[in-house]
C-alpha positions, 0 to 999 in steps of 0.5 A, spaced: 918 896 271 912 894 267 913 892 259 913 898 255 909 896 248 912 899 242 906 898 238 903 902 241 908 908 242 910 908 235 904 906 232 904 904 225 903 910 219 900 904 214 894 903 210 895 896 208 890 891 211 892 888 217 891 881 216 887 876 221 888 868 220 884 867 226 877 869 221 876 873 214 873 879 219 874 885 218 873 892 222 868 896 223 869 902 219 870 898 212 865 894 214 859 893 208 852 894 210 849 887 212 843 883 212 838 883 218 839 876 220 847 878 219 846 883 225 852 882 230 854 875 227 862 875 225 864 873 218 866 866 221 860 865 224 855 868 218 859 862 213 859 856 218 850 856 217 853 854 209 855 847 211 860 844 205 856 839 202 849 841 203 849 849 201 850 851 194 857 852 192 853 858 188 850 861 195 856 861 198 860 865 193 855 870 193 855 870 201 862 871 200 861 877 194 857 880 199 862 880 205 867 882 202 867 884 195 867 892 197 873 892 200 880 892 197 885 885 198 891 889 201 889 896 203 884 898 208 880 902 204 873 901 199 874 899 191 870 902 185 864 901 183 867 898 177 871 894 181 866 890 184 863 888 178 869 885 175 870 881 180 863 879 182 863 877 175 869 874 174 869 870 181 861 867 177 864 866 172 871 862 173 866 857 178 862 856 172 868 855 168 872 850 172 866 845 170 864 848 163 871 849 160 876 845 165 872 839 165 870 838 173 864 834 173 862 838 179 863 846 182 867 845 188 865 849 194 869 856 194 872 853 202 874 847 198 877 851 192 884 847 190 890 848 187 889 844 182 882 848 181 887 854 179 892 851 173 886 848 171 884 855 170 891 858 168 891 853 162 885 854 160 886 862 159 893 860 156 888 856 151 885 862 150 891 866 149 888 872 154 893 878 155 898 878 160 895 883 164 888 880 165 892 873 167 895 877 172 888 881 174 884 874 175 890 871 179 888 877 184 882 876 184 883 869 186 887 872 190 882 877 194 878 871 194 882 866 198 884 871 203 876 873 204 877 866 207 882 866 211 888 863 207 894 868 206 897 866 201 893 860 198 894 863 191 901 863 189 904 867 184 904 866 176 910 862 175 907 857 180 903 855 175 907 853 170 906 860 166 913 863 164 914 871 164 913 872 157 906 869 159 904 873 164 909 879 166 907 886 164 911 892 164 909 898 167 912 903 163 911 905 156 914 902 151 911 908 146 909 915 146 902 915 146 900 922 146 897 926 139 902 930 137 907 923 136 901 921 131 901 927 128 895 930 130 894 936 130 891 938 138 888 946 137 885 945 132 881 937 132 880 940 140 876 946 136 873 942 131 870 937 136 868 943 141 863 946 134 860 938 134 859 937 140 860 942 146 860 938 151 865 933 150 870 940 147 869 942 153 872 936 156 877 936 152 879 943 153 880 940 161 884 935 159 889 939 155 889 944 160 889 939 166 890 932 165 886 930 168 882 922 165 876 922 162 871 921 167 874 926 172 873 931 165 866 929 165 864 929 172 868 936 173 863 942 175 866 948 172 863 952 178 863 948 184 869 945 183 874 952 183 875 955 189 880 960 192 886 957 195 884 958 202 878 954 202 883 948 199 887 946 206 894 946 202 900 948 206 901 957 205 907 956 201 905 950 196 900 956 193 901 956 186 895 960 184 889 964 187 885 959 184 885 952 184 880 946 182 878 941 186 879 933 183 876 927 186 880 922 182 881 914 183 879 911 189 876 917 192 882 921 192 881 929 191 887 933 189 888 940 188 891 943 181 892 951 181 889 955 175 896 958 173 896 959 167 892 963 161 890 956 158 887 953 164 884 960 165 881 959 158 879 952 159 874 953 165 872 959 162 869 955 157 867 950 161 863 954 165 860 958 158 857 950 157 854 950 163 846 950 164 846 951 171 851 953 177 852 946 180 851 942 173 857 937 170 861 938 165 856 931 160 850 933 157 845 934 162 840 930 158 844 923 160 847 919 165 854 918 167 855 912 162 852 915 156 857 921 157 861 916 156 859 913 152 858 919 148 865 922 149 868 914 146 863 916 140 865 922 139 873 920 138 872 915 133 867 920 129 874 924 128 878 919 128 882 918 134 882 911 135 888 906 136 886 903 127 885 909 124 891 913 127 894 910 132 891 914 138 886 914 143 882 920 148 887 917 153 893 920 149 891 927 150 893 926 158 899 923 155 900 929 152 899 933 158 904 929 163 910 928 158 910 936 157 910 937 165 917 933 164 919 936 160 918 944 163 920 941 170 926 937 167 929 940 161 929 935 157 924 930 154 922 925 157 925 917 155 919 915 152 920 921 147 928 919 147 930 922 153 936 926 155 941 928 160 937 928 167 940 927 174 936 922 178 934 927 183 931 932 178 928 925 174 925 922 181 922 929 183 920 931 176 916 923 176 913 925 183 911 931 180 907 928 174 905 922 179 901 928 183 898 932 177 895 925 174 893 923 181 896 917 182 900 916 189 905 911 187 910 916 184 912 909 179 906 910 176 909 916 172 913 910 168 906 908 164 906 915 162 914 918 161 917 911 160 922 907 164 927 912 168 933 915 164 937 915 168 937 907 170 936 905 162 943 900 162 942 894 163 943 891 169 943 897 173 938 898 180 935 903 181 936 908 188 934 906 194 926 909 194 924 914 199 918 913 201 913 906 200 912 907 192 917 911 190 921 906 187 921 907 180 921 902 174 928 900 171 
């Protein structure tokens, strides 16, 4: 009777990389667009043209940048835009930095990078005293580079490098409310104030209040194209909230659907469409780009004060703002970073996993950097509940 392959019967549901020690290649769906001469060569075989010693450590990181550098380290899946330059500048950057700043009389070959290259590195940045998190990103990026190369595992975690928690660890849960009423700020009228300045970044302001959505999404938003009947949003018949819903391409390409449930969002798109220009227009000015909407947006909160200096809040808080009241209305009580109150762990784990959903997040622990740690597993020493799924665990 012949082996059954398991494997193959139950295939796996998950979306990490699979990794592959035999080369850094990669499949053919998240494969980036190549050159020409690159044209049915593998990773392997493109890299080995670039002899060590004889290539440019320069031109081989580039190669490597233009392998690799759209693609996620773990999961299968592209990265942003944003992302992509951050980490082809940063890798630039750090090679130069090994002999500008670390004191090595040459650039090693990417292929050759060692461990003494990176707590070189790491003690430079305490030198420099750069935040914990931005130790943490570097060290991801090194990360990514490595497994580009075939080496799972090369960069080791911060404490390896002689960096002790307090120097390296971040927490992944508010620590303070970061929302406008908790800065005193008056949210109706600032909103109307802004509106009559500047109607297009009032507009997304109305959108951020009425939805929570992030800064970008609001600018980006199409108050015509972006609503649409709830037949058209492919949602289960029984999650159906509203018969209207908006459409938002959040991080990471991911789209979710938010109902138009209430007057207040009612009046938000309303008003966003009375800005409009045209049916397919965005919510920016449409004489600018993307980046001077931005731009503008950042501007305008610092015209009218909402700036961490002046009155300890930024646009950013308006979101926080929104999600710590869906706890609120889902639970009762206010959420820890406001005090808390009595929260059983199932409501408190389904309340997160609702504040997760409506800020687009897929990780229900991402509702920590919002709400706080969990109420309910405040006492020290206590652990949390087994998760659920992947990613729902949430912070202690």
């Amino acid at each position: 009777m012949p082996a059954i392959d398991h494997r193959a019967a139950h295939p796996s549901t998950s979306h990490r990389r699979r990794q592959e020690p035999s080369s850094p290649g990669r499949s053919t769906r998240y494969q980036p667009t190549r050159r020409q001469s690159w044209a049915g060569k593998s990773p392997k075989e493109i890299l080995a043209r670039y002899t060590p010693g004889k290539a440019s450590p320069e031109k081989v990181l580039e190669v490597l940048i233009e392998l690799f550098n759209t693609l996620h380290t773990s999961l299968e899946k592209t990265v942003s835009h944003k992302t992509r330059h951050e980490r082809a500048h940063f890798l630039r950057r750090f090679f130069r930095d090994l002999r500008l700043k670390a004191g090595f009389k040459t650039m090693p070959d990417p292929r050759n990078l060692g461990q003494k290259h990176i707590r070189a590195m790491v003690q430079v940045w305490k030198q420099d005293h750069l935040a914990p998190a931005t130790i943490q990103t570097y060290l991801s990026f090194l990360r990514g580079l490595g497994m580009w190369m075939g080496k799972h595992g090369f960069v080791r975690g911060p404490a390896y490098y002689g960096l002790v928690v307090d120097e390296y660890q971040r927490h992944e849960y508010a620590q303070r409310d970061k929302s406008w009423s908790a800065q005193g700020i008056d949210i109706d009228t600032l909103i109307n104030d802004v509106c009559a300045f500047d109607c297009h970044v009032g507009a997304s302001l109305r959108l951020i209040r009425a939805f929570g959505l992030r800064r970008k999404e609001a600018i980006q938003f199409r108050p015509y194209e972006h609503i649409v009947p709830f037949a058209e949003t492919d949602l289960p018949p029984d999650d159906k909230a509203a018969d209207r819903y908006v459409r938002i391409k959040g991080k990471g390409g991911r789209v979710r659907w938010l109902p138009v449930d209430s007057a207040a969002r009612t009046a938000a798109v309303v008003f966003a469409q009375d800005q409009a220009t045209s049916r397919d227009a965005h919510m920016g000015d449409p004489t600018r780009d993307l980046k001077r909407n931005l731009r503008r947006f950042d501007y305008v909160m610092e015209k009218f004060g909402i700036t961490l200096r002046e009155r300890g809040a930024t646009g950013h808080g308006l979101r926080h703002e929104v999600l710590m009241e869906a706890y609120t209305g889902l639970t009762g009580a206010m959420p820890p970073v406001r005090g808390g109150g009595s929260v059983s762990p199932e409501a408190d784990m389904e309340a997160r996993r609702s504040v997760s959903a409506l800020a687009g997040h897929a990780r229900i622990r991402a509702s920590c950097a919002y709400l706080g740690s969990s109420a309910v597993m405040r006492s020290k020493g206590r652990k949390a509940p087994p998760a659920q799924e992947p990613g729902d665990s949430v912070c202690a």
